[in-house]
C-alpha positions, 0 to 999 in steps of 0.5 A: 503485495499488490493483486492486479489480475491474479498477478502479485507485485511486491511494493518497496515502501520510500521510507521506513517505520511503522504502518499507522492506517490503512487508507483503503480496504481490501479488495477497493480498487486503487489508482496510480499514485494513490496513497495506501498507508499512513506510516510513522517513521522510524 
């Protein structure tokens, strides 16, 4: 789930697996197309 303005959006992963790290901190804005996750796939 991704906070914008007290609206909650729930992000689809493309691919699945496990998440590996996260690549920004809570509450760090974020940008269009911006990475968030590292994921190991499955």
């Amino acid at each position: 789930m991704v906070e914008a303005m007290k609206v909650f959006n729930e992000v689809k992963a493309e691919c699945g697996g496990t998440i590996d790290r996260v690549l920004v901190k809570s509450g760090e804005s974020v940008e269009f197309g911006q990475r968030l996750f590292l994921v190991r796939p499955a």
